[in-house]
C-alpha angles and dihedrals in degrees: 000000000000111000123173114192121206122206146148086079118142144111120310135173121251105281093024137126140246135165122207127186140198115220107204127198135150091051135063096266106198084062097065132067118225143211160174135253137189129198121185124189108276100008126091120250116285126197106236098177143004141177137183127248095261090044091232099122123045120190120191132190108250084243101066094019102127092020105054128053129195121210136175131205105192090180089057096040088233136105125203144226115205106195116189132156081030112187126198085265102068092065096129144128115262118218123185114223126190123182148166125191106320090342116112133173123176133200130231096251138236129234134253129194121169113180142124 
């Protein structure tokens, strides 16, 4: 029943920018934080970005703190991820997470390719 859809993935050049969004249905949305993913070949899955169900509390990775942004629009059922000042490392795939107490969904993922 819950299904988060990723999407906004694609090819961009080295300090360039992408946004990607997660559409949510099948779960009240506004009770659950969210929050992104990556996976790159080779390497386990790392939590980029994550914010609680109010939005009032946003927690980056070191790696992406000052480049990347989170948002949530509860009224839209989608939360965001603003990329800027992207690097080669971060080619992954994005998953989007939500997630409340021991609950957790996971989305299919979309790809991201940063390269010039």
């Amino acid at each position: 029943q819950v299904q988060l859809v990723e999407s906004g993935g694609g090819l961009v050049q080295p300090g360039g920018s992408l946004r990607l969004s997660c559409a949510a249905s099948g779960f009240t949305f506004s009770r659950y934080a969210m929050s992104w993913y990556r996976q790159a070949p080779g390497k386990e899955r790392e939590l980029v970005a994550a914010i609680t169900s109010n939005g009032n509390i946003r927690n980056y990775a070191d790696s992406v703190k000052g480049r990347f942004t989170i948002s949530r629009d509860n009224a839209k059922n989608t939360v965001y991820l603003q990329m800027n000042s992207l690097k080669p490392e971060d080619t992954a795939v994005y998953y989007c997470n939500a997630k409340a107490g021991y609950l957790s969904s996971w989305g299919q993922g979309t790809q991201v390719t940063v390269s010039s």
